[in-house]
C-alpha positions in Angstrom: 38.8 20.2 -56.8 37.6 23.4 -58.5 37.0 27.2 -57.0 33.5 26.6 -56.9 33.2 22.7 -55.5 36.0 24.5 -52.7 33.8 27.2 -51.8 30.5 25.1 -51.4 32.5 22.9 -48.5 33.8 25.8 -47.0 30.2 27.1 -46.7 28.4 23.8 -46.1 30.8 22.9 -43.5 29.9 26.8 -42.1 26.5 25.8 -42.0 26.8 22.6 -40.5 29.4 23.9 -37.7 26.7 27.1 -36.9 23.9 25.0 -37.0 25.6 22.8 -34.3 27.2 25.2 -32.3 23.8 27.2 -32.2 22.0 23.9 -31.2 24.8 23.0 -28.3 24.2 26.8 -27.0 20.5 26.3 -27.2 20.5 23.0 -24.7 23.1 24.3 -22.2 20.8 28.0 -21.7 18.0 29.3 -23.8 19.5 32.4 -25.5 16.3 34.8 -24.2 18.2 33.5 -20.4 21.3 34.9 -21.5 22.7 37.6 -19.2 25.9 38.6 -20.6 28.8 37.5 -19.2 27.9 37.6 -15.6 26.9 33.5 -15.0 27.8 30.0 -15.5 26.4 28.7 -18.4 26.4 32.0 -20.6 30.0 30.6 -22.1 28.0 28.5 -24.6 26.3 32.0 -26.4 29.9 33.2 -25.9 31.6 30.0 -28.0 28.5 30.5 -30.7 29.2 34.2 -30.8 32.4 34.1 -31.6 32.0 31.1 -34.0 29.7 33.8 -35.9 32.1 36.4 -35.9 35.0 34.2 -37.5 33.2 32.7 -39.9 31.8 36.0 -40.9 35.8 36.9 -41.2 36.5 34.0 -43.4 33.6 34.5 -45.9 34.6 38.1 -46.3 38.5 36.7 -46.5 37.1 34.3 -49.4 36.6 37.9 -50.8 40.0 39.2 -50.5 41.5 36.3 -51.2 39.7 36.4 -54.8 40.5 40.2 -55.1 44.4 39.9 -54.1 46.7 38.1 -56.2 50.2 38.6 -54.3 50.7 35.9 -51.7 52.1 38.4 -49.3 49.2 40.3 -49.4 46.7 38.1 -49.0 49.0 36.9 -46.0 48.7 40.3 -44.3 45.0 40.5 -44.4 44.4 37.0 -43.2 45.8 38.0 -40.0 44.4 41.4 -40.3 41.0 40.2 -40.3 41.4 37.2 -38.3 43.2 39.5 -35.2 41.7 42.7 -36.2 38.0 42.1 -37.5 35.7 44.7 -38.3 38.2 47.2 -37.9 40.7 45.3 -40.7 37.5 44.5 -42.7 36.5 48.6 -42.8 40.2 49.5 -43.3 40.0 46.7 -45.9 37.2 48.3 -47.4 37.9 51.9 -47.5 40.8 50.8 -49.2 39.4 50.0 -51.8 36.6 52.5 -52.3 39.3 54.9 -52.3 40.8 53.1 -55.5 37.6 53.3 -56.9 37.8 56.2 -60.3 35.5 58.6 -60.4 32.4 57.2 -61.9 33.5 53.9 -61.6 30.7 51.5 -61.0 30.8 49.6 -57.9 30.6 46.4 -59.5 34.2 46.8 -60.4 35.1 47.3 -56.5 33.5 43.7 -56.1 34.8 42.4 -59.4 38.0 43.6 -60.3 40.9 41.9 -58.9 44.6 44.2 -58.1 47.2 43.8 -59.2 
């Protein structure tokens, strides 16, 4: 299976697996019913919420996956993002804007892969 075929299952099975968990959270409690964490059935936006957050962590892994090319790396950030977030995903990020030359386009941040 090619990088591309790969990365449209990964997505479509995203979809599919939002989609259903947004529909399962929708028939347990309306999400305009939703009171934070304080009731019963509020554990279903909970579930969905967090579903959204990791998969928003594994598209922007797909990212530095592409961008990384040493194993151990790419090891380190998975758990990184995956334990860490937003926080390992701005640290990720300043990282490299900071490698960035002066003048360089940001293309090449998105682009370019290291070394």
């Amino acid at each position: 299976m090619n990088q591309r075929c790969w990365l449209i299952c990964l997505f479509i099975g995203v979809l599919i697996a939002m989609l259903g968990v947004t529909g399962w959270a929708s028939g347990v409690q309306p999400v305009w019913e939703w009171t934070g964490l304080k009731d019963a059935p509020n554990h279903a936006w909970t579930i969905a919420t967090l579903c959204d957050a990791y998969f928003g962590f594994i598209t922007f892994y797909i990212w530095v996956l592409y961008k990384e090319q040493v194993l151990i790396k790419r090891m380190i950030w998975f758990i990184a993002i995956m334990t860490l977030g937003n926080m390992a995903m701005a640290l990720y990020m300043l990282k490299e804007l900071t490698a960035l030359k002066k003048g360089e386009a940001l293309q090449q941040l998105l682009v370019n892969r290291n070394n």
